[in-house]
C-alpha positions, 0 to 999 in steps of 0.5 A: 480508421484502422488499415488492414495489415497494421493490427497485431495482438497484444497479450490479451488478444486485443487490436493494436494499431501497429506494424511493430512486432518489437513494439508489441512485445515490449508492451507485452513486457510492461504488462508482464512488470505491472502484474508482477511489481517488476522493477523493469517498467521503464520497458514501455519506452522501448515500444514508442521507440519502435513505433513513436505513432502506436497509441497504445505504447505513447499513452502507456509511456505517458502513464509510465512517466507521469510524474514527470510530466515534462518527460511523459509530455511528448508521448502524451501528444503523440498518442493524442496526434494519432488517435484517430488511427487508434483501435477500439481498445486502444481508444479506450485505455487511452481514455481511462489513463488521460483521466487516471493521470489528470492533475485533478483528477475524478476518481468516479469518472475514472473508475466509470471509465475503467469499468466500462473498459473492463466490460469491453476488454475483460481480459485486460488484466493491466486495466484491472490493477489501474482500476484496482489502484484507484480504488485503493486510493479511494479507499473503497475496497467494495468497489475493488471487489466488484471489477475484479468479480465482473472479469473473473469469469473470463479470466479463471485460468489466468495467473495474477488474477486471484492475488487481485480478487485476495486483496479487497476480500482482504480489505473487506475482512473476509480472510476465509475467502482471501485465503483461498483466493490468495492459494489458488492464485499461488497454485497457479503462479508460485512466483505471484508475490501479490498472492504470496503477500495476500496470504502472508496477510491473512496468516498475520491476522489470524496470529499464524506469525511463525506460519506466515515468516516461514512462508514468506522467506521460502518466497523471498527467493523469487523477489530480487526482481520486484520493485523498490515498493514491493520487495521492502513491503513484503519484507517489513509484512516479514518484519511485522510477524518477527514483531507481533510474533515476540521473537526476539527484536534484533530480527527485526533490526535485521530485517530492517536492516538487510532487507528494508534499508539496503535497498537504497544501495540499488541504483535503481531503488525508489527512494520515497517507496522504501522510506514508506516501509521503513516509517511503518515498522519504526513507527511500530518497533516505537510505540512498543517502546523498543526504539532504542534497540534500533539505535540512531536508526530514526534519527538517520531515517529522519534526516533523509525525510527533510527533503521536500522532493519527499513530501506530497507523493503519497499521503500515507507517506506524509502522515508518517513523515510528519511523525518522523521528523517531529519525534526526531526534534525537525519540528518546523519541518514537521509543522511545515509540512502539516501546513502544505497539506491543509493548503493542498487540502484547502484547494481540493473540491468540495467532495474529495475535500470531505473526504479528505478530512479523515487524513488530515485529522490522522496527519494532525494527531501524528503531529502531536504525538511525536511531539508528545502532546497525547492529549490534543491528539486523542481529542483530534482523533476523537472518542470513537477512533478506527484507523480503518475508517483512512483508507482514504490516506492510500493504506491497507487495514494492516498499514492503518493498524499501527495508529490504531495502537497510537491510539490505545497506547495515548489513550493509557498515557493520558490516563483513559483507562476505562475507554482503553480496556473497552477497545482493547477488549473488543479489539482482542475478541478479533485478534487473541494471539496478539501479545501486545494487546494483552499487555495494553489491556493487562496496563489497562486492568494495573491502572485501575486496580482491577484484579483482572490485571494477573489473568492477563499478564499470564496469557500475554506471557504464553502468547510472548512464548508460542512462536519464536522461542 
């Protein structure tokens, strides 16, 4: 039972059981770093040393800290050994996060949680991005969509919301509404990097490439305080236009170089998370064939990945990693990591282990495509291949869509002209400003002779001028 006189409010307006204003602000504080993408969450700590019996400051240290679990330990029985004295809201995030931080972990009964917690506390927005998380772990978008709607209406002022309602409309395919999600959300906050990066989203899609780098980079002056993940990510999106865009390629080695690599210099910088970033612009930069104007980039990048402490954070992290080290000559580090993967696999329940499936059949074909076996891979991924059908892995669409080109351009290696020209045609119908489809396409036509070959190859010449020149 709560006593009177030991309740203050946090950010939200929510009971928490403690006599600490110090203990309150410094939540208040890792709020503001969760919706931010702030480097600084570590802030938690402070608020369970200013009061080491508030449930709410443990069972967030503990969620802070939860991959190491020795450390997050003593939160988590602190937060435990008071619950009773525990409010409403705070009984109710300490039990979503004890589910969200379980080894084996339900996603549903997680996401049950969050949204019965969301219908209670519609205002807390740290509780949102927990469940939005999940779901993107889940890869389930719709479901994303659906938290994110059920709280809008109490919270249609607020900043951070509307980056929030971006993302899975994003995911969804639904750009006309992301866009204006992701404007209102920069109207509101000029300094929101997840609106800033759902609109650089949607103008990349829509093949806005020059549109999307200006906008960016006049952002990129409100990033120095954003974390490992979310500074290089939004940099690699920069690189990523630089790319699709034609403009020369040493803007993307500089963007690569400068704002990707050097983030490791930071003493503070999360190694796995800038790895994730540089593996899915080299991975892009090699399938255009341009790897070599990167130099021993791969090789470097490569051996840093031979460290096991690496492995097994993330799955789109593996999937990439196994490429990397494969196409670099570590094979038995590639091959054992692929089988680290099946035994984890094999140890799942039946249900996530269904699900699943679709990531290790991705981690396999990478495996054989960096050592260039393109036609064991092609049968792994299968006649009917969609790279968005993974978010299972823990990636957007715009993450997924680099194997989507591993698939087209295996395809044209092995000699499957015909099915290539069929996706690729499909695929352009979708995206008409992406120059690299119309040269796979123009390959596609020279290979069987087709006279269509020359119409193409002139549009992807305008299209290679249009941006950057």
């Amino acid at each position: 039972m709560v006593l009177e006189g030991e309740v203050k409010l946090n950010r939200w307006g929510y009971q928490v059981n403690t006599s600490s204003d110090d203990c309150i602000s410094a939540i208040n504080s890792y709020y503001q770093q969760v919706l931010s993408y702030g480097r600084q969450r570590s802030v938690i700590l402070e608020a369970s040393a200013h009061d080491p019996n508030c449930v709410l400051a443990n069972i967030l240290a503990a969620q802070f800290l939860c991959s190491d679990p020795a450390r997050g330990a003593p939160h988590l029985e602190a937060a435990k050994a008071n619950l009773q004295q525990a409010t409403a809201n705070e009984k109710a995030v300490f039990d979503a996060v004890i589910c969200l931080i379980s080894p084996d972990r339900d996603d549903d009964i997680a996401y049950e949680l969050l949204s019965k917690l969301l219908k209670d506390f519609p205002r807390d927005l740290a509780s949102l991005k927990n469940a939005q998380v999940l779901c993107f772990y889940m890869g389930q978008p719709d479901l994303s969509l659906d938290i994110v709607q059920q709280v809008l209406p109490k919270n249609e002022e607020e900043s951070y919301i509307y980056g929030m309602l971006a993302f899975p409309l994003l995911e969804l395919g639904r750009m006309e509404d992301a866009e204006k999600a992701a404007k209102k959300g920069f109207e509101i906050n000029r300094e929101d990097c997840w609106a800033q990066h759902g609109l650089c989203h949607v103008l990349q899609y829509e093949c806005r490439f020059k549109e999307a780098v200006d906008f960016m980079e006049e952002c990129s002056k409100s990033w120095s305080s954003l974390s490992s993940f979310m500074y290089t990510h939004n940099w690699w999106h920069v690189a990523l236009c630089y790319l699709e865009g034609n403009a020369p390629m040493r803007k993307v080695r500089e963007v690569y170089d400068h704002c990707i690599w050097k983030e490791l210099e930071r003493s503070d910088a999360m190694s796995a998370e800038v790895y994730l970033n540089a593996l899915g612009l080299l991975l892009r930069v090699y399938v255009r064939g341009e790897i070599g104007i990167f130099g021993d980039r791969l090789k470097i990048l490569g051996g840093c990945l031979t460290d096991q402490a690496l492995w097994y954070l993330e799955w789109h992290l593996d999937v990439l990693v196994i490429w990397a080290l494969v196409s670099t000559g570590a094979f038995d580090k590639g091959e054992e990591l692929l089988k680290g993967l099946k035994s984890r696999i094999s140890k799942m329940g039946k249900k996530k282990k269904q699900k699943m499936q679709r990531g290790m059949l991705l981690a396999e074909a990478l495996y054989g495509y960096g050592k260039g076996n393109h036609k064991e891979a092609l049968e792994l991924l299968g006649p009917d291949f969609d790279a968005s059908n993974c978010k299972i892995i823990g990636a957007s669409d715009e993450q997924l869509d680099v194997f989507n080109e591993v698939w087209y351009v295996m395809m044209l290696n092995t000699g499957q002209a015909t099915k290539a020209i069929e996706v690729l045609e499909e695929r352009i119908k979708k995206r008409e400003g992406a120059s690299f489809m119309w040269r796979l396409l123009e390959r596609g036509y020279s290979m069987l002779g087709r006279p269509e070959a020359h119409t193409v190859a002139e549009k992807a010449k305008y299209l290679e001028a249009a941006y950057f020149k």
